[in-house]
C-alpha positions in Angstrom: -37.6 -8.1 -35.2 -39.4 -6.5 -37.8 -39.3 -6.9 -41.2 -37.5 -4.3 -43.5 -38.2 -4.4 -47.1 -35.9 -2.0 -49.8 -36.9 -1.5 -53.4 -33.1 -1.5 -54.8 -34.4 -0.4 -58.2 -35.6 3.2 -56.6 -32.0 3.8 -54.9 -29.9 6.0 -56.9 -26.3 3.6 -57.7 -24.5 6.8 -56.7 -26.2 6.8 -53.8 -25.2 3.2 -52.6 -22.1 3.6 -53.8 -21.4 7.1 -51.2 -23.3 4.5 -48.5 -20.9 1.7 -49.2 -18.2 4.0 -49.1 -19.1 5.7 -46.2 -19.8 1.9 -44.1 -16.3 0.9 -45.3 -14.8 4.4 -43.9 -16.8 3.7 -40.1 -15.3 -0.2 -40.4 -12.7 -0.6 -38.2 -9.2 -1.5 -39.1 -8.1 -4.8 -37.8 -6.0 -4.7 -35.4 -3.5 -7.5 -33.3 -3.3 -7.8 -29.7 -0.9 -10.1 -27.3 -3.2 -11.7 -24.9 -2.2 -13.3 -21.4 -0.9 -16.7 -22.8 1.0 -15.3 -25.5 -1.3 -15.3 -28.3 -2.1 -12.7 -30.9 -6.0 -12.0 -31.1 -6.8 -10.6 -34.3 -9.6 -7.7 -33.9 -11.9 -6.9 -36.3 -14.8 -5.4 -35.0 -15.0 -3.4 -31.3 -18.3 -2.2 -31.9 -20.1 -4.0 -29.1 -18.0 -5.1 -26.3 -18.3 -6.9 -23.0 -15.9 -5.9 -20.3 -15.3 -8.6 -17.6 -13.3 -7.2 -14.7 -13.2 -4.0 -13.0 -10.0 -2.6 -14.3 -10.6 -3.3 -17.9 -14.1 -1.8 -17.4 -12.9 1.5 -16.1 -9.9 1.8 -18.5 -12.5 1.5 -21.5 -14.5 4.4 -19.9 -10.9 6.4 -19.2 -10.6 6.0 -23.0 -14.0 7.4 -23.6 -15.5 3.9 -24.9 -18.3 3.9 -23.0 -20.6 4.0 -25.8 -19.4 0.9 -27.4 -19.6 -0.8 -23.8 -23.0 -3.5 -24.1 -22.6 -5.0 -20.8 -20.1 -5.2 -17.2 -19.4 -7.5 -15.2 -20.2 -7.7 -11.2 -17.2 -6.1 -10.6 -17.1 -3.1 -12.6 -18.3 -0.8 -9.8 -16.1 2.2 -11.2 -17.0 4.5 -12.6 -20.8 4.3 -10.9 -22.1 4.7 -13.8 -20.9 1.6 -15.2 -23.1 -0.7 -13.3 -26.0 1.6 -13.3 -26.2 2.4 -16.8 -25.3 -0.9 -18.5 -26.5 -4.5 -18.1 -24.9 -7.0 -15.7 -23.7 -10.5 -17.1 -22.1 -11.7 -13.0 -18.6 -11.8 -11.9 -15.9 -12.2 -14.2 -14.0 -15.4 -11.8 -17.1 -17.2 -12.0 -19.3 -16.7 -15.2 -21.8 -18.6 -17.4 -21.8 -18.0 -20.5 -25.2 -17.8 -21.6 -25.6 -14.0 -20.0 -22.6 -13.3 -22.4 -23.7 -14.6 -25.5 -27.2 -13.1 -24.6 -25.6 -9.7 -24.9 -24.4 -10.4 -28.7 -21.0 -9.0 -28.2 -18.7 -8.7 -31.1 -15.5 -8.0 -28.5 -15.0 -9.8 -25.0 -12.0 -8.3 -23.3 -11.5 -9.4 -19.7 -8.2 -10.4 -17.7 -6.7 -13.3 -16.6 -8.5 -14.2 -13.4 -11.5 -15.1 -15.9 -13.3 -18.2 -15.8 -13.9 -20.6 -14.9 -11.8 -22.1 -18.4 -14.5 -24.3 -19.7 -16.6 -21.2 -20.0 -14.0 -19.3 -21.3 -13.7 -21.7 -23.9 -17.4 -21.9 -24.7 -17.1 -18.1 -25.0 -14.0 -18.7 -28.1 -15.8 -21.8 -29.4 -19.1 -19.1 -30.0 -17.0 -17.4 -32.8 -17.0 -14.4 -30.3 -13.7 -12.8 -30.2 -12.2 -13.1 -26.6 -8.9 -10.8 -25.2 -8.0 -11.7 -22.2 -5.2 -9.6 -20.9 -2.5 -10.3 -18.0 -4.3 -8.5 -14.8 -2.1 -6.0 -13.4 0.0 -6.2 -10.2 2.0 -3.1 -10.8 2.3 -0.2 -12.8 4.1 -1.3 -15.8 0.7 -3.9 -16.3 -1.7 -1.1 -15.8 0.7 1.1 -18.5 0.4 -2.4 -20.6 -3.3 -3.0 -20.2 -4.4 0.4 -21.2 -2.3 -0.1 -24.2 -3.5 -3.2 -25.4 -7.1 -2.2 -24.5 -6.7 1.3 -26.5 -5.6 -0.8 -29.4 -8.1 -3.4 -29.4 -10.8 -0.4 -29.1 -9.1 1.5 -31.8 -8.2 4.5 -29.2 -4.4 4.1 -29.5 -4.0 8.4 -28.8 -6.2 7.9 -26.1 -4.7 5.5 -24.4 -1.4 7.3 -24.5 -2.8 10.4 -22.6 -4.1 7.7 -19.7 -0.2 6.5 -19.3 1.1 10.3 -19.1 -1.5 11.1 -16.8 -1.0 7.7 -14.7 2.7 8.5 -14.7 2.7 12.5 -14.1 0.0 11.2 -11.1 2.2 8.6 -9.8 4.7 11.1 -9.7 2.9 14.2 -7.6 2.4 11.3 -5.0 5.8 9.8 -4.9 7.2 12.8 -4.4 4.3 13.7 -1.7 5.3 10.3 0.2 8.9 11.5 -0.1 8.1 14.7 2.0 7.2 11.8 5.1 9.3 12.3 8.1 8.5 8.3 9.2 8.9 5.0 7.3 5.8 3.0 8.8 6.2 -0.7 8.7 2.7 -2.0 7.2 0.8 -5.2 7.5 -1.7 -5.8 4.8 -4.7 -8.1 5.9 -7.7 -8.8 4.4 -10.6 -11.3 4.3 -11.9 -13.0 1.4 -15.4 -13.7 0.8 -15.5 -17.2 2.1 -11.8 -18.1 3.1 -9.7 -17.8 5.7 -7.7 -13.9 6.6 -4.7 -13.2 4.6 -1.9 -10.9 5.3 0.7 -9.8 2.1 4.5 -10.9 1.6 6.3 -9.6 -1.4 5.1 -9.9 -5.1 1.5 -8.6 -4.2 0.0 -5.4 -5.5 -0.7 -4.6 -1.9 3.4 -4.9 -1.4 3.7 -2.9 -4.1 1.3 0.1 -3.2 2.6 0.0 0.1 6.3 0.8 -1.1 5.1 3.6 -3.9 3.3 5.0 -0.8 6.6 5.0 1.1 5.6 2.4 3.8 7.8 -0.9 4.5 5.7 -4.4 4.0 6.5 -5.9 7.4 6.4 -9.6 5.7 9.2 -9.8 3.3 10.5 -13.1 3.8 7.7 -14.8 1.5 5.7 -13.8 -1.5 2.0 -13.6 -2.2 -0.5 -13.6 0.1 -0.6 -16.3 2.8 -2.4 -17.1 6.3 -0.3 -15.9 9.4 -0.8 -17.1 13.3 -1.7 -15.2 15.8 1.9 -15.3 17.3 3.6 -14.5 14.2 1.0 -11.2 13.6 1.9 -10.1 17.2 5.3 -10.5 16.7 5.7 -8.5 13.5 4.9 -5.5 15.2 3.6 -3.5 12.5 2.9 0.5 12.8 0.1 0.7 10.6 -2.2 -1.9 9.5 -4.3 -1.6 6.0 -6.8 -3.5 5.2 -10.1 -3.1 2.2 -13.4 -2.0 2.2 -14.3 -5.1 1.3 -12.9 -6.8 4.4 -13.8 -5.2 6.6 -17.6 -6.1 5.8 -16.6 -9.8 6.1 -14.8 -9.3 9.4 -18.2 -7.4 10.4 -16.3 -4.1 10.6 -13.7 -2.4 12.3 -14.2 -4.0 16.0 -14.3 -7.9 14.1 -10.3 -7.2 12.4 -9.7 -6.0 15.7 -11.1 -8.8 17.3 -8.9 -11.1 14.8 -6.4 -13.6 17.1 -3.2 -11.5 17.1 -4.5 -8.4 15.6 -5.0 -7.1 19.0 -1.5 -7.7 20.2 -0.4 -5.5 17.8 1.1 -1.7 17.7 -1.2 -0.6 15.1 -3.8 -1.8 16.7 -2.8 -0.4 20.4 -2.6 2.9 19.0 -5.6 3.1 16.5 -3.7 2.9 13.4 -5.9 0.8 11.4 -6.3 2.4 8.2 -8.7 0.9 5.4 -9.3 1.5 1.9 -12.0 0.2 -1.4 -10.7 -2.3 -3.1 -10.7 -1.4 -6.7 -9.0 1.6 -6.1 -6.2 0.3 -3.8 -5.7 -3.2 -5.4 -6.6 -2.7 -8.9 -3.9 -0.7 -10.4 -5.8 1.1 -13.1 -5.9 4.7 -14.4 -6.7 6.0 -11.2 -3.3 4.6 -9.6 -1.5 7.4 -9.0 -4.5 9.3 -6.8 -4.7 5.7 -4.6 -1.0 6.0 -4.0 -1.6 9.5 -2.5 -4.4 8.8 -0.6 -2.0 5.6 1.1 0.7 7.9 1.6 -1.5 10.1 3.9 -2.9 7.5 5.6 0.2 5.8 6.6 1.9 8.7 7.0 -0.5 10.9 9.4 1.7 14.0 8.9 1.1 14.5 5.4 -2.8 14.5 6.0 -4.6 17.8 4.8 
């Protein structure tokens, strides 16, 4: 770093007194902010922050923070820019945290699905100050996160104009989905990277998109997502089924879900209603939740298509 010497006695004291005055004026004011377990984070200074997770990433640049955004995590895919401008410290679930600390962040804010907890705790145990917020599963957490990420970044009015236009949004595609002449029953299944296929009960975001979109979840006698047999996927019957972008590049694409044991057997598949959709947009519920709920609805529904 070079070397920056200043010969005090030549500065004016009115001038470093308009400087000092004027650094004090940029500072910002500390702030509090609930985090996931319950805690209050005390925020002092959101000048260079980390984002660790695609939806707080994306809601930062709703707010119009990019500019105070140092690096992303793998994740952080939206808006493109995001991972193509800014540097890349890997995926939030699984960091290390010497690609944080590199980045000399005065700000962390991630979600809950951070870790693993040992780093996470090497991250506090830095000094660095670390907000990690409950992820959101349906819209009252996105309207939350927003909120508690517009604080933390000092864009409180900001924040506020992403709920109305979440909520007006969410609203135009309700009220598209109510103009649906069929209630499709809907089996969510996807494929995570390295695990077994999943389909969705109750309590998932998926469950929830699915309803907003005006679709019935065909597995409401569980919650959360859960393997299914062959037998049991046949015998749900379901009239659509939606899967991710994401999963469909681990199943090896649309012919490998059909391939799937009991996937085949199924309406949906019988009559070509397999309908799929990227994951960030369908299963993040951030600012751009509303538009995902309309794109659903017209997939699921084929007579609202335009």
């Amino acid at each position: 770093m070079r070397r920056v010497t200043t010969r005090w006695a030549a500065v004016p004291l009115a001038l470093l007194l308009v400087t000092s005055a004027a650094s004090m004026s940029a500072a910002q004011e500390a702030v509090t902010v609930r985090d996931a377990d319950g805690s209050d984070v005390a925020i002092t200074d959101a000048s260079r922050v980390v984002t660790l997770g695609g939806v707080v990433t994306e809601i930062a640049y709703a707010l119009g923070a990019q500019d105070k955004i140092i690096a992303v995590d793998e994740s952080s895919y939206y808006p493109p820019e995001a991972l193509a401008d800014k540097p890349t410290i890997g995926y939030h679930r699984f960091l290390a945290a010497e690609p944080v600390l590199a980045a000399d962040p005065t700000l962390i804010i991630g979600d809950d699905t951070t870790g693993p907890p040992e780093v996470v705790s090497q991250l506090r145990d830095s000094g660095i100050t670390t907000l990690l917020l409950p992820e959101p599963g349906d819209l009252d957490g996105t309207k939350a996160m927003v909120r508690s990420v517009g604080l933390a970044l000092g864009l409180e009015d900001a924040a506020e104009d992403v709920v109305d236009t979440l909520d007006e949004e969410v609203s135009a595609a309700q009220d598209l989905a109510s103009n649906a002449t069929s209630t499709p029953r809907v089996l969510f299944y996807f494929r995570p990277p390295g695990a077994p296929s999943l389909v969705s009960g109750t309590d998932t975001g998926a469950s929830e998109m699915i309803t907003l979109a005006g679709g019935e979840n065909v597995f409401e006698f569980f919650e959360g997502y859960v393997p299914m047999t062959p037998e049991a996927l046949a015998e749900a019957g379901p009239d659509v089924i939606l899967t991710t972008d994401a999963s469909l590049r681990e199943l090896g694409g649309m012919e490998g879900l059909r391939a799937e044991p009991g996937v085949a057997q199924t309406p949906a598949a019988a009559n070509g209603r397999i309908v799929s959709m990227e994951d960030l947009y369908l299963l993040g519920f951030g600012p751009r939740t509303g538009q995902a709920v309309a794109d659903l609805a017209r997939l699921i529904h084929p007579e609202l298509a335009e």
